[in-house]
Residue, then its C-alpha position, 0 to 999 in steps of 0.5 A: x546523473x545529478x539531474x536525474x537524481x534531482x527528478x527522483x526522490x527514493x523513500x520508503x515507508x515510515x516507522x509505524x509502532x503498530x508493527x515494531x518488528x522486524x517483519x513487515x508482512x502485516x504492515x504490507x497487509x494493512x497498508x493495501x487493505x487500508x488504501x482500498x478503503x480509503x479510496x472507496x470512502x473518499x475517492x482515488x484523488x483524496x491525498x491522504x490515501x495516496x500514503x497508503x499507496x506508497x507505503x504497500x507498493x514499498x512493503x509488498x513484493x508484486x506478486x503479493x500485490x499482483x495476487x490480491x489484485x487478481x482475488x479483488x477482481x474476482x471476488x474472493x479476497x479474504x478481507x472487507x474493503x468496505x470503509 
């Protein structure tokens, strides 16, 4: 056990002050939203937008993500992923 346990570092996402309560539905939004953007400006190897990445693979439920997965590829997700 101690060894995978020394494999593995569980975390979640951070305090963010621009979302203090207790629902997080926003900050899950925000997060994918965010990393899409990145990765568009900056390419899906620039560090800073793998933070993005794990903080909404931390907040959102999968079907959530698998939902706005399916709405990217078809064209009809409801926000700008433009950076």
């Amino acid at each position: 056990m101690s060894e995978l346990a020394s494999k593995y570092v569980l975390q979640t996402a951070g305090f963010d002050a621009r979302f203090p309560n207790t629902n997080q539905t926003r900050h899950c939004f925000q997060n994918y939203t965010d990393y899409f953007k990145c990765i568009a400006a900056k390419g899906e190897d620039f560090a800073p937008c793998k933070q993005f990445k794990r903080a909404y693979t931390s907040l959102c439920p999968n079907e959530w993500v698998g939902k706005w997965d399916d709405q990217r590829d078809s064209g009809t997700f409801p926000a700008s992923l433009e950076p």
